[in-house]
C-alpha positions as CSV (number, residue, x, y, z in Angstrom):
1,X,123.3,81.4,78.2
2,X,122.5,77.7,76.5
3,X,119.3,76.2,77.7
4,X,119.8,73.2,79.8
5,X,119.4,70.2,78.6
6,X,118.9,66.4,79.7
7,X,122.3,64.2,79.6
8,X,122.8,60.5,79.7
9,X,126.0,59.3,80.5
10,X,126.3,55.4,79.7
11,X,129.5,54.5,81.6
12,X,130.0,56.2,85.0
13,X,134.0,55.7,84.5
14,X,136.6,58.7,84.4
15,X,135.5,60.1,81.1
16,X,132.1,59.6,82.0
17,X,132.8,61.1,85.3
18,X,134.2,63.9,84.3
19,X,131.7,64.9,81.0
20,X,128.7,64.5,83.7
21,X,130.4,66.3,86.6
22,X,131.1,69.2,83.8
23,X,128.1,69.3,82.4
24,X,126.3,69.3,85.9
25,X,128.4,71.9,87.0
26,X,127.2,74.1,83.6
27,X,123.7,73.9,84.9
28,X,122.7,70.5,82.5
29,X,120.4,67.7,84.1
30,X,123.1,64.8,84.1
31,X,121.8,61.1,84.7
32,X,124.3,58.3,85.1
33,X,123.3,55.1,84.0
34,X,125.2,52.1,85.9
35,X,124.7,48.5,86.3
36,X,121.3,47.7,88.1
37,X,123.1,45.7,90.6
38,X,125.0,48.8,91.6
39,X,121.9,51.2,91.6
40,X,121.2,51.2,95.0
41,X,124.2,52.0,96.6
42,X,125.6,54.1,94.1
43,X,125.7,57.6,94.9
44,X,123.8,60.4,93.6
45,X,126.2,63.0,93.4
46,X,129.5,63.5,91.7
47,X,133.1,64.7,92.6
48,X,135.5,65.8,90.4
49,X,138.9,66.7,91.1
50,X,141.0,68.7,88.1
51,X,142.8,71.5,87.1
52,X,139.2,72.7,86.2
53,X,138.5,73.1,89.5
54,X,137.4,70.5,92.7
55,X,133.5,70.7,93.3
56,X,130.4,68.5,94.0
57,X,127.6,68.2,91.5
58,X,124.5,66.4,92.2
59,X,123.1,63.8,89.3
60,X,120.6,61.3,88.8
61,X,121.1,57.6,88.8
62,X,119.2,55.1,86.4
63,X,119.9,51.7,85.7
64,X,118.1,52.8,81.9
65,X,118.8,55.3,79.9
66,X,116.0,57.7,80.1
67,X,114.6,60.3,77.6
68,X,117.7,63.0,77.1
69,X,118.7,65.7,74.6
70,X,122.2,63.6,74.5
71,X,123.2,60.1,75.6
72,X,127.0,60.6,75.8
73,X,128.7,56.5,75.3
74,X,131.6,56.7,77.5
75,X,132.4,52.7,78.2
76,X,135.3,51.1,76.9
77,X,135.5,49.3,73.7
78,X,135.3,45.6,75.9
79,X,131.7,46.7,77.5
80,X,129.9,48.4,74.7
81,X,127.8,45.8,73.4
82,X,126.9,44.9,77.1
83,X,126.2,48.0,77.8
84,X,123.9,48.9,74.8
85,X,121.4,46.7,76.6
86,X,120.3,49.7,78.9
87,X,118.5,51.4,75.8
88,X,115.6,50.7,75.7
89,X,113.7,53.3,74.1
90,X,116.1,55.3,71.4
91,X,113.4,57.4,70.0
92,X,113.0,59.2,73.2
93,X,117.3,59.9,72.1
94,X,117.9,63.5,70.3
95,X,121.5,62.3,70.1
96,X,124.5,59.8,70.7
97,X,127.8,60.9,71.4
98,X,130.0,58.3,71.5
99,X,133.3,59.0,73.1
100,X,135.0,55.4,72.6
101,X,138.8,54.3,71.7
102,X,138.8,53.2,68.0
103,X,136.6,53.5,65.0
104,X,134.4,50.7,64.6
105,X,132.2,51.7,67.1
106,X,130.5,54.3,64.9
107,X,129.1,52.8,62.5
108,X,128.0,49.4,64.9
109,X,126.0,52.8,66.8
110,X,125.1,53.9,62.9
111,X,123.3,50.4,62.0
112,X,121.6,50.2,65.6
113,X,120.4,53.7,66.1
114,X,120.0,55.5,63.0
115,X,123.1,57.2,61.0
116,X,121.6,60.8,61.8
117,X,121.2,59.9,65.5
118,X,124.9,59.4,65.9
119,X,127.8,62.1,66.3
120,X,131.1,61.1,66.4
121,X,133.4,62.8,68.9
122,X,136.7,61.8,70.7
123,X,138.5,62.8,74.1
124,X,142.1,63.3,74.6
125,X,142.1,63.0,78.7
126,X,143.6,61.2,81.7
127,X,140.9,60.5,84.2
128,X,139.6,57.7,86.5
129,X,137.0,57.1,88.9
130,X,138.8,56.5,92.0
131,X,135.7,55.4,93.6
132,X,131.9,55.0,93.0
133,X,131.2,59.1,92.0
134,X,134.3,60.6,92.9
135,X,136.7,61.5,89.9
136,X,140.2,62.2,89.4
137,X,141.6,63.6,86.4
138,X,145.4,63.4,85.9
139,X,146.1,65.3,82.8
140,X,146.4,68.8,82.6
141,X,144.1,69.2,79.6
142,X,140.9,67.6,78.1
143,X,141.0,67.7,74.7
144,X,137.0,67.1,73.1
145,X,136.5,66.8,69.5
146,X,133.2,66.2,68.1
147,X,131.9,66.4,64.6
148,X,130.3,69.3,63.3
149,X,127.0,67.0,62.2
150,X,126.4,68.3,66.2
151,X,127.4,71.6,65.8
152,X,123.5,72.9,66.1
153,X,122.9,70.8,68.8
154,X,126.0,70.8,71.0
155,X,127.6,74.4,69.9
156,X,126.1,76.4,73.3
157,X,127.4,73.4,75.9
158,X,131.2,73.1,73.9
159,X,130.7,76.1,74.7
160,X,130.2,76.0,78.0
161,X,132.7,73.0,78.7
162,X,135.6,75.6,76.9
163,X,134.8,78.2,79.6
164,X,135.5,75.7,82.3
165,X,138.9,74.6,80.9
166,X,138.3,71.9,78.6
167,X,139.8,72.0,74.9
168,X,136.4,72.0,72.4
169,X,136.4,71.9,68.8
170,X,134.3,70.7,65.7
171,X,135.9,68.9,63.4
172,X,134.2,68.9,59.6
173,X,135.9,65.8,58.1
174,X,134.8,62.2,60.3
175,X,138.4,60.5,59.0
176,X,140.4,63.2,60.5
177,X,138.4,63.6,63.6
178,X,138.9,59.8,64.2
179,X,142.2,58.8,62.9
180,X,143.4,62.4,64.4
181,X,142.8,60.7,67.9
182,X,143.6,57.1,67.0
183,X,147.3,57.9,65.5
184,X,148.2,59.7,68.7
185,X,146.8,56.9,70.9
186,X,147.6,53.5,69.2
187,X,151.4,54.2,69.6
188,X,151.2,55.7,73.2
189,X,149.0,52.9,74.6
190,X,150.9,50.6,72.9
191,X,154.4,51.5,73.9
192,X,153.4,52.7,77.2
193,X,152.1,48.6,77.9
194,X,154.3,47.0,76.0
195,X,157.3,48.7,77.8
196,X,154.9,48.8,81.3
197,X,156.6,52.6,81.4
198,X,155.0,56.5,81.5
199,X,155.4,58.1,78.5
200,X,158.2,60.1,79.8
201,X,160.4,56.9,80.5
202,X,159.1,55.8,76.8
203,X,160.5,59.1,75.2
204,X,164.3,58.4,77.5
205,X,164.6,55.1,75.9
206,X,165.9,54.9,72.5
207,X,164.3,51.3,71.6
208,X,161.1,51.7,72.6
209,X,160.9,55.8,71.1
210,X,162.1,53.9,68.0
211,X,159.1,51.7,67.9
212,X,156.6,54.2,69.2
213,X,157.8,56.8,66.2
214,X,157.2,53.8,64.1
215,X,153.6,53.4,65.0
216,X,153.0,56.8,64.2
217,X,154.0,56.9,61.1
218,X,152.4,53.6,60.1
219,X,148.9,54.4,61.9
220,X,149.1,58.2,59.7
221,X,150.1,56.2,56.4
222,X,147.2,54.4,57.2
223,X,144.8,57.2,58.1
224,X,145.6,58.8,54.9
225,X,144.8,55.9,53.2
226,X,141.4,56.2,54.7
227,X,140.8,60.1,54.0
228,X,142.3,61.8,57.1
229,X,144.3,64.9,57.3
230,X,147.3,63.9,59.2
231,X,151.0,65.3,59.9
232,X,153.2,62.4,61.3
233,X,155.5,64.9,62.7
234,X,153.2,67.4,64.1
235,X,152.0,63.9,66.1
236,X,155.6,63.3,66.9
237,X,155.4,66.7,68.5
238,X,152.4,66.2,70.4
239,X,153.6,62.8,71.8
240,X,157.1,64.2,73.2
241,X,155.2,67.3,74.4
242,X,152.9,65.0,76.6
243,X,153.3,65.2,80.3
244,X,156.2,62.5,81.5
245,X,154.4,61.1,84.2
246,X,151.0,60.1,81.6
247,X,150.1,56.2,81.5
248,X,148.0,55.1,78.9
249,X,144.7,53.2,80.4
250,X,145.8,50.1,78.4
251,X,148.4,50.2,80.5
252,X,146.1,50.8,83.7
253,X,143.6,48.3,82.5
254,X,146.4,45.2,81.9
255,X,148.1,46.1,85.4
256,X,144.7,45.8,86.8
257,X,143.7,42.4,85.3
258,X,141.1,43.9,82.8
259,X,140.5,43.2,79.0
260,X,142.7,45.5,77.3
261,X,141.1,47.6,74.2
262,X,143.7,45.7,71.8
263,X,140.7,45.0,68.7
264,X,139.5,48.6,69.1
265,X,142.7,50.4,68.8
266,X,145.7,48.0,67.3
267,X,143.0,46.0,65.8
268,X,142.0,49.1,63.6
269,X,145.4,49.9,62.9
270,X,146.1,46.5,62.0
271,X,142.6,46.3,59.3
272,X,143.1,49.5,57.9
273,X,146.9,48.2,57.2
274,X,145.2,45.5,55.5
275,X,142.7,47.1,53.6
276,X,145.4,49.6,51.4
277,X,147.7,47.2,51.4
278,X,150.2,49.1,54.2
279,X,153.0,47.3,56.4
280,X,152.4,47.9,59.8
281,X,155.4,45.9,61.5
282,X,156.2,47.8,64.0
283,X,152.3,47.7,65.2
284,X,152.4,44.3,65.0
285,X,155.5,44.2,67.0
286,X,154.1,46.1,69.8
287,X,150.9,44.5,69.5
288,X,153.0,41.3,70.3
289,X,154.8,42.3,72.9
290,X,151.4,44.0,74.6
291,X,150.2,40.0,74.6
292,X,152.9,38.6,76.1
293,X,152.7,41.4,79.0
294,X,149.1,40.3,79.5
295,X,149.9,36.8,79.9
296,X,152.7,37.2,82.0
297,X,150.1,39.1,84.5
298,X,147.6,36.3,84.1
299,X,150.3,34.0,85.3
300,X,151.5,36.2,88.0
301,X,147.8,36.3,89.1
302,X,147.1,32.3,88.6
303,X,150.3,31.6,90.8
């Protein structure tokens, strides 16, 4: 059996929720590190509800991130430099795992912490915190990829994680690992908000499946452009295979008033496009249409 080891989980959210509920369950010491405004009342246990299973873990709650093994990054793309402010003291960190929407977050972590320090990964999941510790996930799977720079570190606890029902792999190339993720999820949470449908309605409509096939291929011309190993249709594939009920939490995060991650995942579409020299139009388009969805909230709300 893996030793045990000490977890930080920056961003008590659904991902976060669910990687320190899993981890606590596998034996790990998991410490959540929240707001220190919420410290006090928040609680110091975690329940997750999934197809993994329904169970109560207890944690630890820190308004710092302490000395751990692994300080997993699990905030959106909005509140990461906000968040960064609760390290303190990197050197007592063996590792960051950054599980973040986009690319540019790695190497902003890279220039702050130490390239070595850093191991990209990337989740495939829908989850949400439903209230202060108690987790929800939605999905049937939980898809975590992480590079194999962690492999000697992480191998025993993807391990672990596998045996409970989550989907764990190392991936050897960072463009592929990154862009794998961002090509599947630039077009669904862009189509899923700019239509305000589930992926299944999505799919049923022929103009918007037009434009979200369209995405794809532009974000994989533009992945390749960057290194990755990418199949436009085997992405196709995925998307339609998706359940029909999944929303995208772009479009959970506009219905709900919050900052939507439009810089970390159209914007990187968007730069890479510009970079090699590759139309993106139909990224653009949605991107567009995802604005004007935001404002027309905002002016529902200010009425």
């Amino acid at each position: 059996m893996p030793e045990a080891m000490r977890h930080a989980i920056l961003g008590a959210g659904g991902v976060g929720g669910l990687i320190g509920a899993c981890l606590a369950h596998a034996g790990h010491s998991v410490t959540l590190v929240v707001r220190a405004e919420t410290l006090p009342q928040h609680p110091r246990q975690l329940e997750l509800e999934s197809p993994f299973g329904k169970f109560f873990v207890q944690v630890h709650v820190a308004s710092e991130v302490p000395a751990v093994d692994v300080l997993w990054i699990t905030v959106k793309a909005t509140q990461l430099e906000a968040a960064l402010g609760a390290i303190r003291h990197y050197d007592a960190i063996r590792a960051i795992v950054p599980l973040l929407n986009g690319i540019d977050h790695i190497p902003l972590l890279r220039a702050k912490y130490g390239a070595e320090r850093v191991i990209p990964a990337t989740i495939a999941v829908e989850t949400e915190r439903v209230s202060p510790g108690h987790i929800l996930q939605r999905s049937p799977f939980a898809r975590l990829n992480v590079s194999s720079a962690g492999k000697n570190l992480l191998a025993g606890t993807l391990d672990q994680l596998q045996s409970m029902g989550l989907e764990c792999r190392f991936i050897e190339s960072e463009p592929t690992l990154m862009w794998g993720k961002l090509v599947f999820l630039a077009p669904f949470a862009l189509s899923t908000t700019a239509a305000d449908k589930t992926v299944g309605e999505v799919l049923g409509d022929p103009h918007w499946r037009s434009l979200g096939e369209a995405c794809v291929r532009e974000a994989c011309a533009v992945g390749a452009a960057e290194g990755a190993n990418l199949d436009a249709d085997k992405v196709l594939a995925a998307v339609s295979a998706m359940p029909s009920a999944m929303r995208s939490s772009m479009m959970k995060d506009v219905a709900a008033h919050r900052p939507p991650e439009l810089e970390a995942i159209a914007g990187s579409v968007l730069r890479g496009g510009e970079r090699h020299g590759i139309e993106v139009p139909a990224t653009k388009e949605l991107l567009a249409l995802v604005k004007q969805r935001v404002a027309q909230y905002e002016k529902k709300r200010s009425a």
